[in-house]
C-alpha atoms as one frame of an Amber mdcrd trajectory, in Angstrom:
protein
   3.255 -14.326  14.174   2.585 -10.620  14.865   1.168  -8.657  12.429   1.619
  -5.126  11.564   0.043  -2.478   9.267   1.516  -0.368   7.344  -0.207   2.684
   5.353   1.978   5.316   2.974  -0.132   8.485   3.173  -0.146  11.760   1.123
  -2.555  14.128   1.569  -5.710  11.405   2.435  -7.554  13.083   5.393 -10.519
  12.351   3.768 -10.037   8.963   3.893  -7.356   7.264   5.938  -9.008   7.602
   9.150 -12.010   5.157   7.793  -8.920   2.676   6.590  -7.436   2.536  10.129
 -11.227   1.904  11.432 -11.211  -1.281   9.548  -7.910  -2.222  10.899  -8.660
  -1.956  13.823 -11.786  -3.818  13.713  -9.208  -6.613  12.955  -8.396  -9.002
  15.804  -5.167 -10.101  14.174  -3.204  -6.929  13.897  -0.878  -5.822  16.801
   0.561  -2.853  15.021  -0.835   0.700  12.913   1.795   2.848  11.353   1.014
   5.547   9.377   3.978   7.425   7.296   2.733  11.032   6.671   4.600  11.559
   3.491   4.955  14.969   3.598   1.486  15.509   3.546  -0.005  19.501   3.655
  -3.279  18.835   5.034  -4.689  17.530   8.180  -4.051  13.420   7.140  -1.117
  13.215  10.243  -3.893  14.541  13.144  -6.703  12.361  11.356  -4.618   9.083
  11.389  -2.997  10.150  15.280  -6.509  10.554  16.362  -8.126   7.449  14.734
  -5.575   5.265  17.357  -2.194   5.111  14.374   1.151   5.547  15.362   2.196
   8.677  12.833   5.543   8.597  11.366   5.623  12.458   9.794   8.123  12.993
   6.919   9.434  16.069   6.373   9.122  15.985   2.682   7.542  13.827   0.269
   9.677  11.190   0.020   7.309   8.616  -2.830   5.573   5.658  -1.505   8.240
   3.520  -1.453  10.437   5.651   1.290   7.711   5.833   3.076   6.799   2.231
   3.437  10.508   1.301   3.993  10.094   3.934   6.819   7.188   2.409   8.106
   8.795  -1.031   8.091  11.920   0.020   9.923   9.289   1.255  13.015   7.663
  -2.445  13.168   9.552  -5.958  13.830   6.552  -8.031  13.261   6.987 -10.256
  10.533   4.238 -10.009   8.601   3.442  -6.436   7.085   0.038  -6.043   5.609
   0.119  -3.073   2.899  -2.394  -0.839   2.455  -3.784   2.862   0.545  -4.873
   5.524   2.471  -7.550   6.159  -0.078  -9.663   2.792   0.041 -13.226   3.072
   0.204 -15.615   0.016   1.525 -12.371  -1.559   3.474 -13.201  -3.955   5.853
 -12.084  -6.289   8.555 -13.313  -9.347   6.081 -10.428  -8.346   3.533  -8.049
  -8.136   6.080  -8.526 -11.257   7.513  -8.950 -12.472   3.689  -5.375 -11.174
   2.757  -3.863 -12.458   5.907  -4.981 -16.027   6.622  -2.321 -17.283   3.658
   0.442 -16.027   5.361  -0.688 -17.095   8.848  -1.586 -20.613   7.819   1.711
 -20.240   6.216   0.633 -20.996   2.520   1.682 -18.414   0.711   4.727 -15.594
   0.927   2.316 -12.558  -0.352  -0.849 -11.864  -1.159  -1.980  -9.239  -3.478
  -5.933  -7.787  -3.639  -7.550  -7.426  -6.645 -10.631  -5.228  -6.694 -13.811
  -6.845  -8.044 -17.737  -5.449  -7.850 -16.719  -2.120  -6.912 -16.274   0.847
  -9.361 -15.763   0.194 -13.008 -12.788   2.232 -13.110 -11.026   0.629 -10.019
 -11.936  -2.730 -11.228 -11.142  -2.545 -14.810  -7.595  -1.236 -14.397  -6.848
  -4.197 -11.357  -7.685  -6.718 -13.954  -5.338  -5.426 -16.157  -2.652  -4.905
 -13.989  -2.994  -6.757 -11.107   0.422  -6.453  -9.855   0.533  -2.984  -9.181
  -2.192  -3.049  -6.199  -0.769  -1.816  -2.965  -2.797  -4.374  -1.164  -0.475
  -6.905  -0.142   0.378  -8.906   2.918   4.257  -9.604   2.667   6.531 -11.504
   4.863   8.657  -8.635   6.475  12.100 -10.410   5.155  10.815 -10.252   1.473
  10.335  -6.367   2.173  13.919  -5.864   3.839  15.375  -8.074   0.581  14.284
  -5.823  -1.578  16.988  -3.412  -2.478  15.436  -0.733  -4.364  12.835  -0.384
  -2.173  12.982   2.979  -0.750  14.175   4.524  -4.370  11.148   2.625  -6.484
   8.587   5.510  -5.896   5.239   4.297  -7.212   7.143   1.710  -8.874   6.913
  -0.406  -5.310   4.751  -2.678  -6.231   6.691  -3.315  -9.922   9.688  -4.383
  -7.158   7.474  -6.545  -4.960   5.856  -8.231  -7.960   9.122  -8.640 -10.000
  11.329  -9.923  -6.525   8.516 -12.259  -6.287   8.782 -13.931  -9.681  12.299
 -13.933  -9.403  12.368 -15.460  -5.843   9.399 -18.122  -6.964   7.274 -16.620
  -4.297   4.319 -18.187  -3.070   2.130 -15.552  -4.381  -2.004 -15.056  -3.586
  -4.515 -13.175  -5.786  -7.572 -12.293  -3.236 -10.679 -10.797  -5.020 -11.927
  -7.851  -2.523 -15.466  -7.468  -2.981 -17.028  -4.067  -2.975 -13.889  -1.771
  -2.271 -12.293   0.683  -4.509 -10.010   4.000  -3.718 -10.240   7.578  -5.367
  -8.741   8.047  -8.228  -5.832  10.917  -8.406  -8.351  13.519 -10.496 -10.700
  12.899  -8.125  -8.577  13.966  -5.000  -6.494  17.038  -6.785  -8.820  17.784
  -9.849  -8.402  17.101 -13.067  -5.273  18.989 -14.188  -3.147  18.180 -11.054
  -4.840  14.900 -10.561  -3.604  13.454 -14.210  -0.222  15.041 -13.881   0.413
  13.000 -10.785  -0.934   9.786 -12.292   1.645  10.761 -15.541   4.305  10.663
 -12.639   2.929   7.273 -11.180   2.732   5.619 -14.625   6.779   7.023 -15.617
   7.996   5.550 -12.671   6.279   2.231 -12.993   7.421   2.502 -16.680  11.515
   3.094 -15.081  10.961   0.154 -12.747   9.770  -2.120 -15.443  13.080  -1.071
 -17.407  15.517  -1.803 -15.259  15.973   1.771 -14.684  17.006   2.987 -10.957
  15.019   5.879  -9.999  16.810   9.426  -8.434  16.235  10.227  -5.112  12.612
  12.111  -4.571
């Protein structure tokens, strides 16, 4: 079954072009799409240069517009979910989130960070469910209603479709990977006011509340 990738990106040029690296050291992916969410910095001539197909959004649309988008330029049917901000990604968690679905044992996987950075650890434990590592069947993704409206509440969806589906779901440790945290990428001030928005739209999703268009 052909595999694709697909990697929501706002404003990463420091990173994603490291991420697609490690896909493409990957013998089982066929597919790289980028969706440059509206991003004002270079992170669209990174990916395009790194070997990505670029799908460039206008506007920032929230992450889950943008991997809807991505989904719609792919008919593989698996879709392997990923940040734009990892760091220490490598073809071994690839292949680690993939093999359930190809062996066709589970529905999704979901990675968990473990022996990376404290912070990036501590808060997967605690919330598992809302990594944006995942390898998903790519009719689970199209079933999913609310997909393109849940914002950074996709992964609240994904996780709450699952349970309600009885999914076949995966928890894969990745070893030695974390991502940059939102102060870290847009200072302090702007950095925590972004993760306030993350957190309020996780916090709608888990109430049953529909997000407004971004």
């Amino acid at each position: 079954m052909a595999v694709a990738v697909v990697i929501p990106a706002f404003n990463e040029e420091r990173t994603v072009a490291r991420v697609i690296r490690a896909v493409r050291n990957s013998p089982e992916i066929s597919q790289i799409v980028v969706v440059n969410d509206g991003s004002t910095d270079r992170t669209a001539e990174i990916a395009r240069k790194a070997g990505a197909e670029v799908i460039d959004l206008p506007v920032n649309m929230g992450k889950g517009a943008a991997v809807a988008k991505g989904v719609e330029a792919t008919t593989a049917g698996i879709i392997l979910l990923l940040d734009a901000d990892l760091i220490g990604l490598r073809a071994s968690h690839i292949q680690a989130l993939l093999q359930p679905l190809l062996q066709d044992e589970a529905d999704m996987t979901v990675g968990v960070f473990t022996d990376g950075r404290k912070a990036t650890d501590l808060s997967q434990r605690l919330t598992p469910f809302l990594s944006g590592q995942r390898a998903v069947k790519r009719e689970i993704l199209e079933a999913i209603t609310d997909l393109k409206s849940s914002g950074f509440g996709m992964e609240v969806s994904l996780s709450r479709f699952a349970r309600q589906e009885n999914l076949r779901v995966f928890y894969i440790p990745l070893r030695r990977i974390s991502q940059f945290m939102k102060e870290e990428k847009r200072g302090f001030v702007r950095g925590f006011a972004a993760r306030m928005k993350m957190y309020w739209e996780i916090i709608l999703l888990l109430l049953g509340v529909k997000l407004p268009p971004h």
